[in-house]
C-alpha positions in Angstrom: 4.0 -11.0 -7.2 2.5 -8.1 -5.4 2.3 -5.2 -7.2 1.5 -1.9 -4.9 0.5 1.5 -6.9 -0.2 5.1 -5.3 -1.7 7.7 -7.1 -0.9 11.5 -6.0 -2.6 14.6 -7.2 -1.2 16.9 -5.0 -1.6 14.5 -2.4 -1.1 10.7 -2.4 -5.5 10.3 -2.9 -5.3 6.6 -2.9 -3.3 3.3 -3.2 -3.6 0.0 -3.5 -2.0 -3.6 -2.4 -2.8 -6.7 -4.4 -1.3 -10.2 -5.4 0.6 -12.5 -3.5 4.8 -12.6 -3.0 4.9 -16.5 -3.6 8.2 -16.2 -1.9 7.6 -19.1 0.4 3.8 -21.7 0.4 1.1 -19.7 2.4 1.9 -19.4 6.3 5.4 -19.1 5.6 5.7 -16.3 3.0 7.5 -13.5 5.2 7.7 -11.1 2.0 3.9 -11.4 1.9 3.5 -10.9 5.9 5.8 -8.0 5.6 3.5 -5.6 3.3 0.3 -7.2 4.7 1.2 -5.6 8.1 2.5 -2.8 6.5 -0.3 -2.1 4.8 -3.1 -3.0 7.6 -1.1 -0.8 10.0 -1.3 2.4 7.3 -4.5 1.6 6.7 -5.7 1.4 10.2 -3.9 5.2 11.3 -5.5 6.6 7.9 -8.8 5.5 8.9 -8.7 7.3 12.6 -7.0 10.2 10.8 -9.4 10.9 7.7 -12.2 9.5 6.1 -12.1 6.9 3.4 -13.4 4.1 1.7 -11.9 0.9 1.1 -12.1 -2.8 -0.4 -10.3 -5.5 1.8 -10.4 -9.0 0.0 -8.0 -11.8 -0.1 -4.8 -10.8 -2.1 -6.0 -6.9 -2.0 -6.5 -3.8 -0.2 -7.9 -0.5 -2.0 -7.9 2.8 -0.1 -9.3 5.8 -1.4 -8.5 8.4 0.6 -11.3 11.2 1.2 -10.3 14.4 2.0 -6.2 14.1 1.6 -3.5 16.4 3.2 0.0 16.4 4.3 -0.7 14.3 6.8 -1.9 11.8 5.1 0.8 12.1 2.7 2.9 11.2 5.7 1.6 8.4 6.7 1.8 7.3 3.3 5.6 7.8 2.9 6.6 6.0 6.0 4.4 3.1 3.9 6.5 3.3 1.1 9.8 3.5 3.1 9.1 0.1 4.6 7.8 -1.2 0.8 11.4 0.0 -0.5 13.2 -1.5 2.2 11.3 -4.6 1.4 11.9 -4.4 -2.1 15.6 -3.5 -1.6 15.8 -7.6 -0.1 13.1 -9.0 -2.3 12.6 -7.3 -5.4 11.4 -10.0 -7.9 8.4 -10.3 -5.4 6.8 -7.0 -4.9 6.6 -3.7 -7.7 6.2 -0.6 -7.3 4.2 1.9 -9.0 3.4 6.0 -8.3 1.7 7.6 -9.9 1.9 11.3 -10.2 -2.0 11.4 -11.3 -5.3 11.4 -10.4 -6.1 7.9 -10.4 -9.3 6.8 -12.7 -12.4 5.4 -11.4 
């Protein structure tokens, strides 16, 4: 299961993507190519956009996000629309969590 979780204190300050949707044997999992490229592309306009730190490993991505605004906050939601339209077809693979707090180190 992949299990993504956003933490907003104000703003959305960081989220993260880990685990695997086992919906189909590696290579063919479209559930888990779905959110990867969702994620990657949000990460990738974040990072031109603002600075951050992140940890990119195999089955996670963690994104702290420096100095957030509504901007980033933006780019963040049109994330999460694609997760929920991904969890509306698939929703024993992937879980959602937001947090409305600041998230502990």
């Amino acid at each position: 299961m992949i299990l993504i979780t956003t933490w907003r204190d104000q703003h959305i300050t960081s989220f993260e993507v880990k685990g695997h949707a086992l919906f189909k044997p590696h290579g063919q999992d479209i559930v888990c190519a779905g959110v990867s490229t969702a994620a990657i592309l949000t990460f990738n306009l974040l990072e031109k956009k603002t600075s951050l730190t992140h940890r990119l490993e195999d089955g996670l991505l963690d994104v702290t996000i420096k100095h957030p605004s509504n901007e980033t906050d933006e780019i963040i939601d049109v994330f999460l629309t694609a997760i929920k339209d991904i969890i509306a077809d698939y929703p024993k693979h992937i879980t959602l969590n937001e947090r409305e707090e600041a998230r502990n180190a």
